[in-house]
C-alpha positions as CSV (number, residue, x, y, z in Angstrom):
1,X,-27.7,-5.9,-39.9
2,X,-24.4,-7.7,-40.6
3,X,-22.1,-5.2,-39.2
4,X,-24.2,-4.9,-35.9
5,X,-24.3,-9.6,-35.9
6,X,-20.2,-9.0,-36.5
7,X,-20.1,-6.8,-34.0
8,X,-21.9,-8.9,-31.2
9,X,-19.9,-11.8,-32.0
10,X,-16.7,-10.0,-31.8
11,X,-17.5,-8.4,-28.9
12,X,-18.4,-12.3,-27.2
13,X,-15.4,-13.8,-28.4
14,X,-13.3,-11.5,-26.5
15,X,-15.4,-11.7,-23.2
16,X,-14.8,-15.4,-23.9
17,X,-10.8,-15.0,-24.2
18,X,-10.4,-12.7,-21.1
19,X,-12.3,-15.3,-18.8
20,X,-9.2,-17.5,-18.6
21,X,-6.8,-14.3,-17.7
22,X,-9.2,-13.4,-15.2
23,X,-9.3,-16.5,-13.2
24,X,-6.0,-17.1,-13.6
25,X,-5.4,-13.8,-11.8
26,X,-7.9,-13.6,-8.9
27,X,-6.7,-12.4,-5.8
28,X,-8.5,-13.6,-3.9
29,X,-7.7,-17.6,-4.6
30,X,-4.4,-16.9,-2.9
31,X,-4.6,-14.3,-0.8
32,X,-6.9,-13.0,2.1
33,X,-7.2,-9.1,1.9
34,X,-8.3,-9.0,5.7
35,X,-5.1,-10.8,6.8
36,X,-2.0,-8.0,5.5
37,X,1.2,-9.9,6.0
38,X,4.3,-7.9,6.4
39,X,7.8,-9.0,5.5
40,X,10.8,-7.7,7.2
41,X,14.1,-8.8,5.1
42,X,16.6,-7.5,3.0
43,X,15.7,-7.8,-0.8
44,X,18.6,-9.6,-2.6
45,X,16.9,-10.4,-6.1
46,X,14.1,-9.1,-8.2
47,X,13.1,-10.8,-11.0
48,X,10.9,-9.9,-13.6
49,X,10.4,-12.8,-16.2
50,X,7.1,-12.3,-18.2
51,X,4.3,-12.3,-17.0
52,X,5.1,-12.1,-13.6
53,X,7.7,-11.6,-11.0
54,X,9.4,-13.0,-8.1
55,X,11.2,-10.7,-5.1
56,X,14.3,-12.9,-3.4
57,X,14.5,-12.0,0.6
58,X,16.7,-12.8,2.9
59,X,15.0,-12.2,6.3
60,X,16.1,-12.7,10.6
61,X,13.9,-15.2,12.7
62,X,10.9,-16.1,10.6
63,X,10.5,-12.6,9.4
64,X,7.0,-12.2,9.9
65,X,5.4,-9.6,12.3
């Protein structure tokens, strides 16, 4: 009985810690999926800081087609 209460608890506290990482994440409250965007550059800079990264273009004209 107390390893199976331990183990529901557990496994709710780390549903309730990956909530935050989730939202923080979604696709969808940045981008639309139905609108692809292309970019047409040269790359000059990729970084990769933890967690997450940035690609530097340089691009002609407004660079989107």
């Amino acid at each position: 009985m107390r390893t199976k209460l331990f183990t529901m608890i557990t496994g709710a506290a780390l549903l309730l810690a990956a909530a935050p990482a989730w939202a923080h994440h979604a696709f969808a409250a940045e981008f639309d999926q139905n609108k692809p965007l292309k970019l047409k550059g040269t790359v000059v800079k990729w970084e990769v800081p933890n967690p997450h990264s940035w690609i530097h273009m340089n691009v002609k004209d407004d660079g989107i087609s």
